[in-house]
PAZAPA-4460 file (N, C-alpha, C; in steps of 0.05 Angstrom, whole numbers, plus 32768, in hexadecimal, padded with zeros to 4 digits):
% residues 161
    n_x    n_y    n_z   ca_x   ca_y   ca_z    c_x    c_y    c_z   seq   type   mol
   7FC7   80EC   8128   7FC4   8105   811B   7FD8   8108   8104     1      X     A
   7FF0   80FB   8105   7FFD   80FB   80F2   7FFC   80F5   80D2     2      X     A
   7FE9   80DB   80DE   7FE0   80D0   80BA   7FC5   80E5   80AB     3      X     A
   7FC3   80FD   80BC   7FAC   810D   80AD   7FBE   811E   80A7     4      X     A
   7FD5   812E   80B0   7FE7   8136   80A8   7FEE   812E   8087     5      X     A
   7FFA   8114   8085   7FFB   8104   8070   7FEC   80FF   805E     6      X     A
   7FD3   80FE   806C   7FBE   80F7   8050   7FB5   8119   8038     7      X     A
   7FBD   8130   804B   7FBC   8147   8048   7FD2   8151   8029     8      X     A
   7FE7   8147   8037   8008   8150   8027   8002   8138   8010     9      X     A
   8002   8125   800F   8005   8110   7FFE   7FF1   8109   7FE6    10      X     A
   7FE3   811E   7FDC   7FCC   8117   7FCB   7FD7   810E   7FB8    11      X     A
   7FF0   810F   7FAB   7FF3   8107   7F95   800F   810A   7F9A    12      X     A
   8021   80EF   7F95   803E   80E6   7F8A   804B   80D3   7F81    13      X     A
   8061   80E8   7F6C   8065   80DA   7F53   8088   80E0   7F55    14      X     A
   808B   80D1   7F4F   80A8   80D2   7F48   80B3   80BE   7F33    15      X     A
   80BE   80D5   7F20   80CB   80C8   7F04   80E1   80B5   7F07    16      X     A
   80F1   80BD   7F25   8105   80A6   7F25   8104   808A   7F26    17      X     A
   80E6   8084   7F2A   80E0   806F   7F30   80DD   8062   7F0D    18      X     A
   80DD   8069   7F02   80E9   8056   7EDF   80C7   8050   7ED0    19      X     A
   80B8   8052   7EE4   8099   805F   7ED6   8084   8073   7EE1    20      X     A
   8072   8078   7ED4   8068   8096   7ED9   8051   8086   7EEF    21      X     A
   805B   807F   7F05   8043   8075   7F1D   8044   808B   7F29    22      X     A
   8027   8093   7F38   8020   80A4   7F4B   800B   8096   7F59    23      X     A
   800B   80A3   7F71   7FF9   8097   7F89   7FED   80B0   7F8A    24      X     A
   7FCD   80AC   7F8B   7FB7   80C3   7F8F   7FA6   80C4   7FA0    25      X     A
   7F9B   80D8   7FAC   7F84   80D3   7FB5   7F71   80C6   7FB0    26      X     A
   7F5A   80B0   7FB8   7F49   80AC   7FB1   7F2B   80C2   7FB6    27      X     A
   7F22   80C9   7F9C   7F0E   80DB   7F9C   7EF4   80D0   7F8C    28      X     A
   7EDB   80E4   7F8C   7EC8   80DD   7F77   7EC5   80DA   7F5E    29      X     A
   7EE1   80E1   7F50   7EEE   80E7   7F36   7EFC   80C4   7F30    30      X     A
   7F08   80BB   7F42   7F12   809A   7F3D   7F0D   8083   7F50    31      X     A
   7EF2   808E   7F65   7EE8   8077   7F71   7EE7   8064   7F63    32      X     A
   7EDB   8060   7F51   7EC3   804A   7F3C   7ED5   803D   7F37    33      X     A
   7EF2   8045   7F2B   7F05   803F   7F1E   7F16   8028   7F33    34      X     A
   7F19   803A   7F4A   7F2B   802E   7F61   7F22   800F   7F63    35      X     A
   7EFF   8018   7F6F   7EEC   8001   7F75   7EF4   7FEC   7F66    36      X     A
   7EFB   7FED   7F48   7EF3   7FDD   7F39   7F09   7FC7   7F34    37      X     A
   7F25   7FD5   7F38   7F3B   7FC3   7F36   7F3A   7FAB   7F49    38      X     A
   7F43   7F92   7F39   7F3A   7F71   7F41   7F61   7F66   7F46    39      X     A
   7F5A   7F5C   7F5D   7F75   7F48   7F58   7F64   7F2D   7F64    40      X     A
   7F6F   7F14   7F56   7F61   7EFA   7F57   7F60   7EFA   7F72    41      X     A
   7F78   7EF3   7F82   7F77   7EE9   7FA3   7F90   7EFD   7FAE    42      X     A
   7F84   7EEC   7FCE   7FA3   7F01   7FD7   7F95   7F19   7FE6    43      X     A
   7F88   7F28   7FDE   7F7E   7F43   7FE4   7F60   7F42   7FEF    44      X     A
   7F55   7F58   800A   7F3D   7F63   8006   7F32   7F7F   7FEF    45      X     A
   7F19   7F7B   7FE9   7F14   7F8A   7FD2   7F1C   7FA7   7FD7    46      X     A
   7F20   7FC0   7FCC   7F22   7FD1   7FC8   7F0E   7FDD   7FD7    47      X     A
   7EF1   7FD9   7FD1   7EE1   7FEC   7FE5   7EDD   7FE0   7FF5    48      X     A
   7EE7   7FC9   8006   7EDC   7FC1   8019   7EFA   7FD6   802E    49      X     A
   7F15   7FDB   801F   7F1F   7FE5   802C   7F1D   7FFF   8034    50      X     A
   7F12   8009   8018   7F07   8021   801D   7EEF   8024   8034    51      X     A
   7EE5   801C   8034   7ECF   8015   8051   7EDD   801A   8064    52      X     A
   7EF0   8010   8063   7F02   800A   8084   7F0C   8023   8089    53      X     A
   7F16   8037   8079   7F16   804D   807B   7F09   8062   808D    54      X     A
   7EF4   8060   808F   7EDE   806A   8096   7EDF   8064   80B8    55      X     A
   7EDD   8041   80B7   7EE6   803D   80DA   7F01   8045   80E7    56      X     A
   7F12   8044   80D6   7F3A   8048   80D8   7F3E   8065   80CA    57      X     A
   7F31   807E   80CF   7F3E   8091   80CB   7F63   808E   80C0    58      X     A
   7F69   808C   80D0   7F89   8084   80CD   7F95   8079   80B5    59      X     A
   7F81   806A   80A8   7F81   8065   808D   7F8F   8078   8077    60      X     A
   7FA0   8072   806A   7FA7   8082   8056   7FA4   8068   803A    61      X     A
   7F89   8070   802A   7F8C   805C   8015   7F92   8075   7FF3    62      X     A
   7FA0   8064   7FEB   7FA5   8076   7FD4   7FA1   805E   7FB9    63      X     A
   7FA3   8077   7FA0   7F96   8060   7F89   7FB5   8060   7F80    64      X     A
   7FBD   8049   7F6E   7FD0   8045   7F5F   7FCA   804F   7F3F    65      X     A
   7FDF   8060   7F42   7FD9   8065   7F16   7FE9   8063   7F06    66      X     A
   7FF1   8057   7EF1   8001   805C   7EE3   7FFB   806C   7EC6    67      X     A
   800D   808A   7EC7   8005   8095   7EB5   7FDF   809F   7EC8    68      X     A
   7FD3   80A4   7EB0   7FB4   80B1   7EB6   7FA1   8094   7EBD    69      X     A
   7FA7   807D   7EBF   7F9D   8065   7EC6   7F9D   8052   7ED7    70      X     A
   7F92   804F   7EF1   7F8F   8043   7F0C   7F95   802A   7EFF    71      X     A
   7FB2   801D   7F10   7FAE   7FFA   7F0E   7FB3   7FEC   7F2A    72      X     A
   7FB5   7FFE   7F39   7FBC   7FF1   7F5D   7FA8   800A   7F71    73      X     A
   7FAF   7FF7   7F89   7FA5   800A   7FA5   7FB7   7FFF   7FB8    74      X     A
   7FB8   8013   7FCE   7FCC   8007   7FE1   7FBD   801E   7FF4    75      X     A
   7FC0   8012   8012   7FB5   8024   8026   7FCD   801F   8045    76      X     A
   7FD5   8029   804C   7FE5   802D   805E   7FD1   8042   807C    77      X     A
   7FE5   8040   808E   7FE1   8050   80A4   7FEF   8041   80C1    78      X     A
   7FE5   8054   80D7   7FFD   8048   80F0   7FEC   8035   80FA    79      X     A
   7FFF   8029   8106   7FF8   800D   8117   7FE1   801B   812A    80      X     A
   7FCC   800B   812E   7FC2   8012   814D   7FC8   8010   8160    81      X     A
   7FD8   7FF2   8163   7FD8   7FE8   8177   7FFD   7FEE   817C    82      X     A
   8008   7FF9   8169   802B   8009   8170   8028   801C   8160    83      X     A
   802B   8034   8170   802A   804B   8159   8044   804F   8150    84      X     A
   804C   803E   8152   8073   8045   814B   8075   803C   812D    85      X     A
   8056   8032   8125   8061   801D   8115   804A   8023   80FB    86      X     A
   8056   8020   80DC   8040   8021   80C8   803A   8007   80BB    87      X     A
   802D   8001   80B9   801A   7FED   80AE   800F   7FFA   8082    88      X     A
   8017   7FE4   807D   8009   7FE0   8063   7FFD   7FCC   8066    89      X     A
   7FDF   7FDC   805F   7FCC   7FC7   806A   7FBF   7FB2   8050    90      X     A
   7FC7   7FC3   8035   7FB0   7FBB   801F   7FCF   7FCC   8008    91      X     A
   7FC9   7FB6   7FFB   7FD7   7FB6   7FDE   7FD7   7FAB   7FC5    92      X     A
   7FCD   7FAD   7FB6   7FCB   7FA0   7FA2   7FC9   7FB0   7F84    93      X     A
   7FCD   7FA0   7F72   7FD7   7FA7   7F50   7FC1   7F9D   7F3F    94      X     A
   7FB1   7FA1   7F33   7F99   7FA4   7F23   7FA0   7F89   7F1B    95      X     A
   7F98   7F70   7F0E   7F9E   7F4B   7F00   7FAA   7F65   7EE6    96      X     A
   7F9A   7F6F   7ED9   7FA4   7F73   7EC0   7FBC   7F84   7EBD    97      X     A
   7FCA   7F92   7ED8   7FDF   7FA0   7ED8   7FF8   7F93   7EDD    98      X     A
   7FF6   7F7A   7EE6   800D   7F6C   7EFB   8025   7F6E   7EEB    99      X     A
   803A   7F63   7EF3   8053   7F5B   7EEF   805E   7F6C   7ED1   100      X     A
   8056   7F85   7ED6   805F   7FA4   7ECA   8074   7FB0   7EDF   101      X     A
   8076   7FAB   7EF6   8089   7FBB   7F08   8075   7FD0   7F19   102      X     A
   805E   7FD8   7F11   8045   7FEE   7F1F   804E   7FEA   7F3B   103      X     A
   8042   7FCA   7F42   8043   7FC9   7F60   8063   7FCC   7F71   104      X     A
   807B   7FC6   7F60   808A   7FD7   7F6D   8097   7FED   7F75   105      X     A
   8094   7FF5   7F5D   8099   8018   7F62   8081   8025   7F6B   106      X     A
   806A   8020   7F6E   8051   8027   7F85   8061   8020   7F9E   107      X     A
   8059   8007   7F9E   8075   8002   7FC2   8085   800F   7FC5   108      X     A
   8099   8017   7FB1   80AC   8025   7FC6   80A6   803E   7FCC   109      X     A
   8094   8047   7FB4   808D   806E   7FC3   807A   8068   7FD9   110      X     A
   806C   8055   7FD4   805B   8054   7FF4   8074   8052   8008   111      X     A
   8086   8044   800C   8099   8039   8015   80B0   805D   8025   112      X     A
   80B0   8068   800A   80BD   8087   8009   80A9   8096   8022   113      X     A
   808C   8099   801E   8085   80AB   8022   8081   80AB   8045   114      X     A
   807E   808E   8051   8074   8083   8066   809D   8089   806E   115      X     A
   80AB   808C   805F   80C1   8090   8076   80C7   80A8   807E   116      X     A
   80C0   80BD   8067   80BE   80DF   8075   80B4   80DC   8096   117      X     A
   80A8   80D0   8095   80A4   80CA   80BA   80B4   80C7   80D1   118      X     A
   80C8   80D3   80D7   80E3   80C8   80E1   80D3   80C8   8102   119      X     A
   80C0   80CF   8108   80BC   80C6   8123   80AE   80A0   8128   120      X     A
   80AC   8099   8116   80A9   807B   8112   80C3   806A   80FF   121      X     A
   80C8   804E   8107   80DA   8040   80F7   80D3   8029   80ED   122      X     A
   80C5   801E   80EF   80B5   8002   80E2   8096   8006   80D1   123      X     A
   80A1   7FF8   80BC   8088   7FF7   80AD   8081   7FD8   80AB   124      X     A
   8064   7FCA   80B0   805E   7FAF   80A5   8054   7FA6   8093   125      X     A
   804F   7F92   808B   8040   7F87   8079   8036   7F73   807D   126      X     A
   801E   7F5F   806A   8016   7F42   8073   8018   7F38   8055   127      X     A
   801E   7F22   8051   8007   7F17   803C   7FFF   7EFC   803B   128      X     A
   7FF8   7EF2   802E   7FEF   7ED5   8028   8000   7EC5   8024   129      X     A
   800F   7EAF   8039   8025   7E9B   8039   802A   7E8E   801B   130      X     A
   8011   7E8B   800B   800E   7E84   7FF1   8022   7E97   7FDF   131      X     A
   8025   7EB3   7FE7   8026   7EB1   7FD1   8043   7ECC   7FCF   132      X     A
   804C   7EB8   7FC2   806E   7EBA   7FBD   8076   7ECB   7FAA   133      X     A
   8069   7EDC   7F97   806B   7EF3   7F8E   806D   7F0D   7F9D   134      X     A
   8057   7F16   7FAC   8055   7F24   7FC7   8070   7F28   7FDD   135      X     A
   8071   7F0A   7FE2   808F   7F00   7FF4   80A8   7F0D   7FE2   136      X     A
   80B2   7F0A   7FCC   80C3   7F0B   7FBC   80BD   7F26   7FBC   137      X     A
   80B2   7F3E   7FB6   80B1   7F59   7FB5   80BB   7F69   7FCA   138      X     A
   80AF   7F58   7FDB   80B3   7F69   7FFE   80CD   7F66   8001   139      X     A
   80D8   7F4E   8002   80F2   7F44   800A   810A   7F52   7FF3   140      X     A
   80FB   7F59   7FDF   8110   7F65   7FC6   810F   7F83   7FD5   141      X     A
   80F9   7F96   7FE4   80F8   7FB5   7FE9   8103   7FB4   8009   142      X     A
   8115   7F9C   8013   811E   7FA7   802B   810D   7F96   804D   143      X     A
   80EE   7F88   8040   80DF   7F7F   8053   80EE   7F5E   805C   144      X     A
   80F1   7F67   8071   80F7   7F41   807D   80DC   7F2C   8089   145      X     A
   80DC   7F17   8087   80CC   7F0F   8095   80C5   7F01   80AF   146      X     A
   80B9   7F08   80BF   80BE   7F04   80E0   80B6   7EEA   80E5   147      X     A
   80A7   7ED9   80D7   80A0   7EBB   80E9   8090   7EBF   80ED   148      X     A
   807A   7ED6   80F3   8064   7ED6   80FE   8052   7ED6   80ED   149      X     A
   8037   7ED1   80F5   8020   7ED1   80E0   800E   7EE8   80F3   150      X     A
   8001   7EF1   80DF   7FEB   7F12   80EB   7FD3   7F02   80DB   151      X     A
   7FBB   7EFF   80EA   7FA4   7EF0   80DB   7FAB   7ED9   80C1   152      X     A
   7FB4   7EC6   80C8   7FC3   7EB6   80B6   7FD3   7EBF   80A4   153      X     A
   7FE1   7EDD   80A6   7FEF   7EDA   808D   800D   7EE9   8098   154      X     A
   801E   7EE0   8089   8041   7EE5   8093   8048   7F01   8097   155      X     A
   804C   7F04   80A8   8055   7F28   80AA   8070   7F29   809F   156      X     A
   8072   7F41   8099   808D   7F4A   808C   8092   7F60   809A   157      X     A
   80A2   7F6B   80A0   80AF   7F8B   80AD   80C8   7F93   80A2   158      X     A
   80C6   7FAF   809E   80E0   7FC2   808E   80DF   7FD3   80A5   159      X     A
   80FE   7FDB   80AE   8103   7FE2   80C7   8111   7FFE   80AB   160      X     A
   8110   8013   80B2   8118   802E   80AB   8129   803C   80BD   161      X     A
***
């Protein structure tokens, strides 16, 4: 019940301290098409297939990435099923033509911000693709360690809060 709480309060945030004008939004009828449309080569499932998942995972909180008035990421979070103690970033990614601007990290960390207002949980996870050492290097730069384990072939990471 909590993450509908969340999806409620959170339609839109932005914070200037973060050194660019990113905000995380709702996804609506106004920037589906838009959301849908952003491509990253590998690494990621598509955008509406996550959006789909929504639909079965209530719990889902997917939001669009913008910088300024212009979608270049998505990221979707929500609680663990199987530990409710625990948040999961399930889906993240930075448009190919937005990358290595900084978007996807100052998106992370307000995702990062907003999932810790939660003080009745302390762990957040992550996965990604053992390949790929950009991903690794971000997490490990915002605080995430990596456990040894693999979640559907890919390395988990966890930030303990």
């Amino acid at each position: 019940m909590a993450s509908l709480k969340v999806r409620k309060i959170y339609i839109i945030w932005s914070k200037e301290r973060y050194g660019v004008n990113i905000t995380l939004r709702a996804i609506d009828k106004d920037n589906f098409k838009k959301v849908i449309s952003l491509k990253v080569e590998k690494y990621c499932a598509s955008n509406l297939y996550s959006l789909a998942q929504t639909k079965i995972f209530p719990e889902e909180i997917p939001l669009a990435i913008y910088n300024d008035e212009e979608p270049v990421g998505f990221i979707m979070y929500g609680i663990e099923p199987r530990d409710s103690n625990v948040y999961w970033i399930d889906r993240f990614m930075i448009d190919e033509a937005h990358q290595r601007k900084g978007f996807g990290k100052k998106a992370l960390e307000m995702a990062i911000d907003i999932i810790k207002q939660d003080k009745t949980r302390d762990t957040i996870k992550i996965s990604t693709n053992p390949e790929n050492a950009v991903a690794r290097k971000l997490y490990a730069d915002l605080g995430f360690y990596d456990t040894n384990e693999l979640d559907d072939g890919e390395v988990l990471l966890v930030l303990k809060y």
